[in-house]
N, C-alpha and C positions, 0 to 999 in steps of 0.2 A: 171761857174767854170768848169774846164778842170780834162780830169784826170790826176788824179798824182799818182808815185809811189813811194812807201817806204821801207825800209829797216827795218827788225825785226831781232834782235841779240838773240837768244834764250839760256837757261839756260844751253845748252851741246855748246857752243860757234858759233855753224851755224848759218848762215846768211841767211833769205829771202827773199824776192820782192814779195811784193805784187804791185798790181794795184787796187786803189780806185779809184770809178766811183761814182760821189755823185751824186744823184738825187737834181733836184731843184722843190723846189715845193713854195705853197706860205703858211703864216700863219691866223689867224684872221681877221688882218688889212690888208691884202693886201700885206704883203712885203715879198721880195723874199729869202726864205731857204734851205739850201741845206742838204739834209740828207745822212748822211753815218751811217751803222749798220747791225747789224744783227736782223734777222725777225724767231722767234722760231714760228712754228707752233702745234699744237698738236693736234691729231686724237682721239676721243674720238670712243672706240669700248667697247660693253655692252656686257654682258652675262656671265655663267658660265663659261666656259672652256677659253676666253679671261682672264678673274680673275684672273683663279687660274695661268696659266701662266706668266699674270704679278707680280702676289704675289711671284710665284716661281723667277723669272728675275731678279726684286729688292731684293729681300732679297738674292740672289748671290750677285749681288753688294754691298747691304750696306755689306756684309761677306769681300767681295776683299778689302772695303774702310777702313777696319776695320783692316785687317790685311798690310795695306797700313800705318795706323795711329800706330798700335801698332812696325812695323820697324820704322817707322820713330823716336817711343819714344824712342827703348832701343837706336838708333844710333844719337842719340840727333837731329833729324829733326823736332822735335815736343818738344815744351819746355813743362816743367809741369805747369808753367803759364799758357797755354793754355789749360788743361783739367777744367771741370767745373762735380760738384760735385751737393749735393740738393738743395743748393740757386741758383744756376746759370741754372740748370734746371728747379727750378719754374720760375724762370726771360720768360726761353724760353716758356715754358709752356703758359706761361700768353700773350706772345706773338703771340704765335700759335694760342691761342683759339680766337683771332680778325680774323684769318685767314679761320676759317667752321669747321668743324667736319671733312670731309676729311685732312683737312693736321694733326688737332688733334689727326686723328687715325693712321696715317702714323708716328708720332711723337711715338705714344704710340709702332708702334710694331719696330720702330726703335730702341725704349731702352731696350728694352724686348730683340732685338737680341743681343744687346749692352750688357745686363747683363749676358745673357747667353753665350756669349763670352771669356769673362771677367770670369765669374767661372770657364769655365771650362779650362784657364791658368794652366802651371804646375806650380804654387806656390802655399807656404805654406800657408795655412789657408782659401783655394779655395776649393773645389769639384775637381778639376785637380791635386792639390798636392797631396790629398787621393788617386787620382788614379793612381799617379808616383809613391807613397807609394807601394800603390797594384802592379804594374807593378814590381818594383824592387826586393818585395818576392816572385813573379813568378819566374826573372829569377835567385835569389838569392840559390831559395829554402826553404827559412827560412826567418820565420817572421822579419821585423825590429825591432830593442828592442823602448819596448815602450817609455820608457824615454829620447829616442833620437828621435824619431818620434815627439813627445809632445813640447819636448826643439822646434824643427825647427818650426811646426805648433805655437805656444807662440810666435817665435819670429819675424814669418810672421804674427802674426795678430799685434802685436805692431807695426811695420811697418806701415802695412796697415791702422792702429787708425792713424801714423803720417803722411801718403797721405793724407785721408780724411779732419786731420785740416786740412793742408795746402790748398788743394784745397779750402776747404768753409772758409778760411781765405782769399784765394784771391780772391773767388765769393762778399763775402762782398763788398773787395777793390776794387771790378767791379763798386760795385751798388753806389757809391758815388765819 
């Protein structure tokens, strides 16, 4: 097999050429296959100060993928269908833990950033709502009246009870 080149139309309408060069190799029996792909390597380096710097590295990313996923929600690039709620992360969960204790613990602090992301949003019935609350009698000078505070937090956690169904309604509707 020869090489060939192709054309890739990408999502901002550019056009590129690549050139594939397949390798031919043989399988089992003898017969001759050609392989095209990509070959991820990965460098495994130990110690303290490596750690913390990848601990530090990742956890900026999964931050950037995070605030990557929450525009994409409010600008409708990310359907709510697609958010997955407690049944849909036991699903993953259960999935994960076939895969070691490493990717189990990478799962775990993935949701942990996730959660704490997530509170500290400026809506109502968050830890970030209280603190747009707080921010607003700074520059207000004077408290918010409380009964207008209470109404908005009341009516962001009812909200928030009817995300919850819906998400673990359609986690259900995953698992079957």
């Amino acid at each position: 097999m020869q090489k060939a080149r192709k054309k890739v139309e990408k999502s901002n309408s550019s056009v590129s050429e690549y050139t594939i060069n397949p390798i031919k190799t043989q399988d089992e029996e003898g017969n001759d296959k050609y392989i095209i792909g990509v070959v991820l390597q990965a460098e495994v380096t130990k110690g303290f100060i490596p750690s913390i710097s990848y601990a530090f590295n990742e956890g900026c990313a999964i931050l950037k993928q995070m605030g990557v996923v929450l525009a994409n929600l409010f600008t409708g690039g990310v359907e709510l269908n697609q958010l997955s709620g407690p049944v849909g992360i036991y699903s993953i969960v259960d999935q994960m833990s076939s895969e070691g204790i490493a990717a189990l613990l990478y799962l775990t602090a993935l949701l942990s950033i996730n959660v704490g992301v997530i509170n500290l949003l400026p809506l109502p019935a968050f830890d970030g709502g209280r603190i747009l609350f707080l921010i607003i009698e700074k520059i207000k000078g004077s408290p918010v009246d409380p009964k207008v505070e209470n109404t908005i937090h009341g009516i962001g956690f009812i909200l928030l009870i009817l995300l919850m169904l819906y998400v673990t309604f359609n986690d259900i509707l995953r698992l079957f």
